[in-house]
Residue, then its C-alpha position, 0 to 999 in steps of 0.5 A: x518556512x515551506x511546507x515541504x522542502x528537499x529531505x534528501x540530504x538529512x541526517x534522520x532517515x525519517x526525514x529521509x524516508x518521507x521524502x519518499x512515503x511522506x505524500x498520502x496518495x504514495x501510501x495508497x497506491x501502495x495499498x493498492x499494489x499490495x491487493x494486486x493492482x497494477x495497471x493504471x486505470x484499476x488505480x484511477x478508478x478504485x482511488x478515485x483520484x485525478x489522472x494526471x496526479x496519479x501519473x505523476x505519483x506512478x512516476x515518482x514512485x518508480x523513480x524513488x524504487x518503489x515501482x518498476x514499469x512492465x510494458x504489455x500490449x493492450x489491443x490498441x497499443x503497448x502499456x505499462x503495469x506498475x509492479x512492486x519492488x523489493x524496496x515497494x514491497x518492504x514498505x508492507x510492515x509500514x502500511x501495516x503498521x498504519x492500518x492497526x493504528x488508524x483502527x485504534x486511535x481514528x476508528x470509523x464512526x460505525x463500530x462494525x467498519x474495520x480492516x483487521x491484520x490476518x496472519x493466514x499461516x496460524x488464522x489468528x490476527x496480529x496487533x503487530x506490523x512486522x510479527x504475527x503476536x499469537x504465533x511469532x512468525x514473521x508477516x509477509x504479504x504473502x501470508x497476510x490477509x486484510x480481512x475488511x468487515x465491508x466489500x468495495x464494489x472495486x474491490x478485487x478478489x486476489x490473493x496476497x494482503x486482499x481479504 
């Protein structure tokens, strides 16, 4: 039996949904475009990943929606940011989701490492994805925080879900 197969046509949208969400290097560029990435180098280099895997996710991902490209002119020549769609951005809730379950069930080994939920409007974390569990209101990216306890040097001051 493959490893991975075409899920397009299954009865699950689980099965469905990871057709689309299913490869890790999709969840982190979507982390990314959360915190304001959109240009191609940014992603390369704060994912440290290969450049020809990260254009085939970029396009894959604008492909299945998650992305759409915005070409803008460099010095040299036209390029293109990847910004988050509708459906891109519904996907919040999901990576949320993620980031609360990794610090409970895979915490880092260092106690002090974590990334926590913010709701920025009560100034209360929230242990859920999609509601803020002190104040009830609903958790947007524009009214999230990510409050890491570390600072990556290729972190970027932005607003939105960076901390």
């Amino acid at each position: 039996m493959p490893l991975r197969s075409d899920w397009t046509g299954e009865r699950c949208p689980i099965a469905r949904s990871l057709e689309v969400l299913g490869d890790p290097w999709v969840m982190l560029v979507l982390r990314q475009a959360f915190s304001g990435v959109r240009r191609f180098e940014q992603f390369r280099d704060q994912l440290g990943v290969a450049e020809n895997v990260l254009s085939k996710r970029l396009s894959t991902m604008v492909d299945a929606g998650l992305l759409r490209r915005v070409p803008y002119q460099d010095q040299r020549r036209t390029r293109h940011e990847y910004v988050l769609t509708e459906t891109g951005a519904d996907t919040f809730p999901i990576i949320t989701a993620l980031a609360q379950w990794g610090e409970r069930h895979r915490p880092h080994a260092d106690p002090g490492i974590r990334m926590d939920i913010v709701h920025r409007s009560c100034g209360h974390e929230s242990t859920t994805a999609d509601f803020c569990s002190h104040c009830g209101q609903h958790l947007t990216v524009e009214a999230t925080s990510w409050r890491k306890s570390w600072r990556d040097p290729q972190d970027l001051k932005l607003t939105g879900a960076a901390a």
